[in-house]
Each structure stands twice: as structure tokens, then as C-alpha cells.
C-alpha positions in Angstrom: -7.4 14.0 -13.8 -3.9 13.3 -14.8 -2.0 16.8 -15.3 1.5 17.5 -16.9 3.0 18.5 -12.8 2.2 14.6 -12.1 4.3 13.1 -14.5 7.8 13.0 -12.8 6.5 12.5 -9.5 5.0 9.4 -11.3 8.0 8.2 -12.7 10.4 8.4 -9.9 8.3 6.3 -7.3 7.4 3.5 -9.9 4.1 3.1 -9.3 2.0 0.8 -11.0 -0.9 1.1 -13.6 -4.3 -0.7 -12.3 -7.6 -0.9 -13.6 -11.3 0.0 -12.3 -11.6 -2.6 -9.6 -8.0 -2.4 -8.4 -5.9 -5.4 -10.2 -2.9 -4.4 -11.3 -2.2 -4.7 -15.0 1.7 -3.7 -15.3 4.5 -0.9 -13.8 4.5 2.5 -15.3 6.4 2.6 -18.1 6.6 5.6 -19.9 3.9 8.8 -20.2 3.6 10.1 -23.9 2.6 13.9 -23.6 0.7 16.4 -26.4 4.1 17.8 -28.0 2.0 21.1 -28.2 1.0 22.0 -24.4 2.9 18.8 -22.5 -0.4 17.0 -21.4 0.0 13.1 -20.8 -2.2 11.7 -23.0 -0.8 7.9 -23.3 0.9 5.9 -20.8 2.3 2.8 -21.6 2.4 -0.4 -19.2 5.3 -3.0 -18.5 3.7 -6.6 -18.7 5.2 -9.9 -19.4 8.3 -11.6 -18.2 10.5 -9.1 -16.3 8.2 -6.3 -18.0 9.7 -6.8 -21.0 6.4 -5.8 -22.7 4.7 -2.5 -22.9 1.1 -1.8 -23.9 -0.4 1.8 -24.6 -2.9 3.0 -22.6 -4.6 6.1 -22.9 -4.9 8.7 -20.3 -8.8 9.9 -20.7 -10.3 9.4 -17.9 -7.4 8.6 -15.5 -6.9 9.5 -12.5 -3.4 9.1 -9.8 -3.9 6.8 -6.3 -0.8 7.8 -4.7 2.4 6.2 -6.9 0.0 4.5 -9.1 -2.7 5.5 -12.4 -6.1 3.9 -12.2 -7.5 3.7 -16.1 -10.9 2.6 -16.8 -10.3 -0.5 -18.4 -9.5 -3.9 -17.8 -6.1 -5.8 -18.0 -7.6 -8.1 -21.1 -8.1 -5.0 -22.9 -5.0 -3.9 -22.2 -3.3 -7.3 -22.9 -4.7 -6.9 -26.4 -4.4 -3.7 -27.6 -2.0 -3.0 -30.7 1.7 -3.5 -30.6 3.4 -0.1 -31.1 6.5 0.6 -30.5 7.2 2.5 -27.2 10.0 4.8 -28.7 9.9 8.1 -30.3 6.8 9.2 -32.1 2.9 7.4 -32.6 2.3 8.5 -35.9 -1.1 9.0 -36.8 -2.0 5.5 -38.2 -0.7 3.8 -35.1 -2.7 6.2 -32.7 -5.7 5.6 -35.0 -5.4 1.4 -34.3 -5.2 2.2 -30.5 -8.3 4.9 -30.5 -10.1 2.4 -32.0 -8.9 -0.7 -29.7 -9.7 1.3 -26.6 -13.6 3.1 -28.2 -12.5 6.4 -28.1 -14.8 8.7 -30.4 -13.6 6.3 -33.5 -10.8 6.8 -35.7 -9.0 10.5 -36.0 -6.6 11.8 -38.6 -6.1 15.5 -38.6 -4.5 16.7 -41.6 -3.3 20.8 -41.8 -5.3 21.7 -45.2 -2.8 24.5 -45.3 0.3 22.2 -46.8 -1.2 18.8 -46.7 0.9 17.9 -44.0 0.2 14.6 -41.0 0.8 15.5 -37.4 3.2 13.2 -35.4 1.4 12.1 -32.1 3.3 13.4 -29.0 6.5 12.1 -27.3 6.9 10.5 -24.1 7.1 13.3 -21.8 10.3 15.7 -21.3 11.1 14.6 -25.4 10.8 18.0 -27.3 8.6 17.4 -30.4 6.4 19.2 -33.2 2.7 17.9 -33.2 -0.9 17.8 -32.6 -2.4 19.5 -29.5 -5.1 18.6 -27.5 -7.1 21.7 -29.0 -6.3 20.1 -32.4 -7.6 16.6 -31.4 -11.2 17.9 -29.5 -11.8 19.5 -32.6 -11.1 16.8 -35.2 -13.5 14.3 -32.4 -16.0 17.4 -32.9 -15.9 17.3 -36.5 -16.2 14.1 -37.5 -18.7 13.0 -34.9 -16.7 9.9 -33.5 -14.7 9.1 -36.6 -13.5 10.3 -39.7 -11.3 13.0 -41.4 -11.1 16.5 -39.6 -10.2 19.5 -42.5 -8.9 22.8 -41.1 -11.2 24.3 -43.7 -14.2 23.2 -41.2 -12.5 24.9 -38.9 -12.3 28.0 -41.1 -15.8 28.2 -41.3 -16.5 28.4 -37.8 -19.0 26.0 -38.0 -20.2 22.9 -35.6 -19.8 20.3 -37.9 -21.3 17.6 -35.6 -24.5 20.2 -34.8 -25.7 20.9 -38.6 -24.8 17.0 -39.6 -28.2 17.1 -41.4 -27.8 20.7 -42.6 -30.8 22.5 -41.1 -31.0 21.2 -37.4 -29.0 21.4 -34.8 -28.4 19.1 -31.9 -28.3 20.3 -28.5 -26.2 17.9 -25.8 -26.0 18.5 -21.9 -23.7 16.3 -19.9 -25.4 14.0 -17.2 -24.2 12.7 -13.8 -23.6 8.9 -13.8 -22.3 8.1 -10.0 -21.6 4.4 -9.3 -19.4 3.4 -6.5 -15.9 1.3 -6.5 -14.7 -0.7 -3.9 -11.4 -0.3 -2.9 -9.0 -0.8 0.2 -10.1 1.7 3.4 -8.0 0.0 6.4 -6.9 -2.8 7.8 -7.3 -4.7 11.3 -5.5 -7.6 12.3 -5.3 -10.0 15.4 -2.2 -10.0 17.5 -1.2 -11.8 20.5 1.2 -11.0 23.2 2.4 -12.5 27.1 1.8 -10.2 30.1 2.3 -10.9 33.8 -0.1 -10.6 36.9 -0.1 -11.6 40.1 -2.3 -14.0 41.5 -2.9 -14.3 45.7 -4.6 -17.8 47.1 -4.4 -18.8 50.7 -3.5 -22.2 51.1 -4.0 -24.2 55.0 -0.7 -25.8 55.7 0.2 -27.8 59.6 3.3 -28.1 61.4 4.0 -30.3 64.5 4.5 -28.3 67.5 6.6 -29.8 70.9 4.3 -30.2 73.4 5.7 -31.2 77.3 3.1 -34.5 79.4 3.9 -35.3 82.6 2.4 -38.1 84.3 2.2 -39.4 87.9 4.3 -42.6 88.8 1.2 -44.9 89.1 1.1 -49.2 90.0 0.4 -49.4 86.3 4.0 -47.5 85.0 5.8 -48.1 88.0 7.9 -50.9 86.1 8.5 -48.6 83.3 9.8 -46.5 85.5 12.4 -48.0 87.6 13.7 -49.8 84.9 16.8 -47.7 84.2 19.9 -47.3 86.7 18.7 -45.0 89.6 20.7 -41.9 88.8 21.8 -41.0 85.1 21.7 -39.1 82.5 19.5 -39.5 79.2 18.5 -37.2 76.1 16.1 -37.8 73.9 15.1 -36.7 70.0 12.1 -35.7 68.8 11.6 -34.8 65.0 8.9 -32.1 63.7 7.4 -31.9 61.0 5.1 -29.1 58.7 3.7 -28.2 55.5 4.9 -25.8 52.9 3.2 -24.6 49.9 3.9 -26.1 46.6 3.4 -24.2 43.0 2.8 -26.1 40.1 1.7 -23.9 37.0 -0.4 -25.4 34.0 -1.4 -23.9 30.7 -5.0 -23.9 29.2 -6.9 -23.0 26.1 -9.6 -20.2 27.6 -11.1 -19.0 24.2 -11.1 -19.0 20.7 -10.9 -14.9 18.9 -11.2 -14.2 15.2 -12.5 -11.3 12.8 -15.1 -11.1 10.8 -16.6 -8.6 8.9 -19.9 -6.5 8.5 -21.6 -4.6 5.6 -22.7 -1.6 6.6 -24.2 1.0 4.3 -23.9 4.6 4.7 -25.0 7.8 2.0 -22.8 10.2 0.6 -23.7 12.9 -1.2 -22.0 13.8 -4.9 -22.3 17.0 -6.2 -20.4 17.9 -9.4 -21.2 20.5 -12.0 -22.4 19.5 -15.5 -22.5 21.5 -18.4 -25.4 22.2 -21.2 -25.8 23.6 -24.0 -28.4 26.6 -24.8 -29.7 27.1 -28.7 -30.6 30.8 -29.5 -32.5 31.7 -32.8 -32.1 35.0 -33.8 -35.0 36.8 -36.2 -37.7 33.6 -35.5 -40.3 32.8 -33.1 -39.1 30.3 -30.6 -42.0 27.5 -31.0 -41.5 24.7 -29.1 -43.3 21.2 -29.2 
């Protein structure tokens, strides 16, 4: 739940305000707080054109992700919910419009019996201001059951106005544990390639002429050859050899194709959160139940 010690942290990192399923609706604007005990209780959200726009947003049910709020409602709600004026007070009319836009408990007015005076709405937060408290407000949604006009004289009587709404039976609520899930960003993987550099060893056969001395015996058949040349002189004579040397040529080639996919698996958390109920006592009857 959004508490008063959040709201400058949330205003310094400028976070932005997204709904339910994680679209964002607009940047944090500014956080209107109960003028009696400095709770946030609206929050307003830049839309538009360079967030030139700002919508009210209520705070029930909020909760902080980081530098952001996530509400529980959707950015078409919040696109049209009344225009008020984000500046000083929301007096009691224009927070009635917005209660109503957003199906909070109805309508509420509270009006101090005492001098028949209207309480201003809060201010956003760090403004001082006179107004009506979050005690005020439960027990105005108490009294008139969703809607309608909460008198202090109600109050006075120390009666549940919302219990005896028939005036001789009273209701008895408990609160129930709805747990859906809400998918939302866990991690992130991505693919990336990069070059490194082995070594590779192949043994390649490679020849090479070698010199190699004949000598042959002066025979009928090369005796011509032979005495062919003066018959005492001097001769050299050339011989060119030749090998093989290895020769690299390097080549590059697709080997396999690599992507990422995904999987659904499903595990089970457990939930456990505290609920409250309410117990009826009769005092002086027999308790007879049906």
C-alpha cells in the first residue's frame, strides 16, 4: 500500500503511473495527501502532448514497483475521468465526480453538523491545509452504505448506520481472499555473438627433389657420347631442385542456425493473508440460529 514516507522518494525518480497489466498510462504528476494525517490519497497522471494533461487517480488499492505506482484500473478509464484542476484544493463536489468515475463506494459529502460547514479535499502532498481525514471519509463510506450524506450526528449516536439499515437487523460482513495472478516482467535472456581463436594442427605430405650421384661404365653403346668433348677440360654443370611447401587458404561457413524460444511452465505458490470478520453478540436473548 502506498504510505505518506513514499511520496518524495516517488517524486524525485519520476517514475511513472501504470495500470494492472503493466501499460503505462502517464508520469507521476503530483500526489494529493489527507490534509489531516498526510496520507496520499490521489495521484494525478501526465498524459497528452508533452504531458501537458493530468488526470486524477485515486490511490486505494495502489501499490509502488520501484520508481513507479501500479493502480487498478485501466488507461481508458483514466483517459476519461473528470477534468479537475490539479492545483490547490478538490473540493468536495469535484472529489464526488471522480469517486463516482472510478466506483468507489458512490458519492460522499461529509458535512460537520456542528457549524454546517464542507471540508476541502486534501492538498498535494507537503501543501499545509485544513480538511477531511481518512477517519472522517471511512466513516461517511460506513454511513451511507456506498453513497449519500454522512451527519456527525450518526456519529454521535454511536451507531452502525450501514448494520441497522432496516432497523431491527443487523448485517454481519467478513472479508474473503480473492488471489488471481498478474503477469509481469521476471528477467530477460538474450542471444549474443562473439569471435575467439583456436588452433588447429593437420599434417599435410609435401616432396622435395633430392641430388642423387649415377655413374655408369664407358660401354660400345656411350662410347661416342663420351669422347666427344676435348680430351682434357674442365666442365660444370647445374642442376635445379625442387619441393613442396604448405599452402593455407581459410574459408568461412554457415555451421548452425541458434534462436530462443520460450516455455510455459507452471509452478504453485502458496498465499496466505489474514482476513478479518465480524462476530454479533446478543446480550439478554437466546442465541437461535437457523
Amino acid at each position: 500500500m502506498l504510505a505518506k514516507e513514499h511520496i518524495d522518494d516517488l517524486l524525485n525518480k519520476n517514475g511513472n503511473i501504470l495500470s494492472a497489466d503493466g501499460g503505462k498510462i502517464g508520469s507521476i504528476g503530483q500526489v494529493y495527501a489527507d490534509d489531516d494525517n498526510g496520507q496520499p490519497t490521489w495521484v494525478t497522471a501526465r498524459t497528452g502532448l508533452f504531458g501537458t494533461s493530468e488526470s486524477f487517480i485515486p490511490l486505494e488499492g495502489a501499490r509502488v514497483d520501484g520508481a513507479d505506482i501500479v493502480v487498478p484500473y485501466t488507461k481508458d478509464q483514466v483517459k476519461d475521468a473528470p477534468r479537475v484542476e490539479a492545483e490547490g484544493h478538490l473540493d468536495p463536489a469535484e472529489e464526488d465526480r471522480l469517486y463516482e468515475h472510478y466506483q468507489l463506494n458512490g458519492t460522499l459529502t461529509y458535512t460537520e453538523a456542528a457549524n454546517g460547514h464542507t471540508a476541502d479535499s486534501g492538498r498535494p502532498a507537503g501543501r499545509s491545509a485544513g480538511g477531511l481525514s481518512a477517519t472522517e471519509r471511512d466513516a461517511g463510506f460506513a454511513a451511507a452504505g456506498g453513497g449519500g450524506t454522512y451527519s456527525a450526528a450518526d456519529d454521535r449516536a454511536g451507531r452502525d448506520a450501514s448494520g441497522l439499515a432496516d432497523g431491527d437487523a443487523m448485517t454481519r460482513s467478513e472479508e474473503r481472499v480473492n488471489v488471481g495472478t498478474e503477469r509481469q516482467a521476471a528477467s530477460r535472456a538474450r542471444l549474443r555473438k562473439y569471435v575467439v581463436t583456436e588452433n588447429v594442427t593437420q599434417t599435410v605430405p609435401v616432396q622435395r627433389e633430392e641430388v642423387r650421384l649415377e655413374r655408369e661404365p664407358i660401354t660400345e653403346g656411350n662410347r661416342g657420347e663420351a669422347l666427344g668433348g676435348p680430351d682434357i677440360s674442365e666442365a660444370e654443370h647445374e642442376v635445379v631442385l625442387h619441393e613442396e611447401r604448405p599452402v593455407v587458404d581459410k574459408e568461412t561457413v554457415p555451421v548452425e542456425r541458434v534462436r530462443l524460444d520460450t516455455e510455459t511452465v507452471t509452478d504453485e505458490v502458496t498465499v496466505d493473508e489474514q482476513v478479518r470478520k465480524e462476530r454479533i453478540e446478543a446480550d439478554g436473548v437466546e442465541d437461535t440460529r437457523r
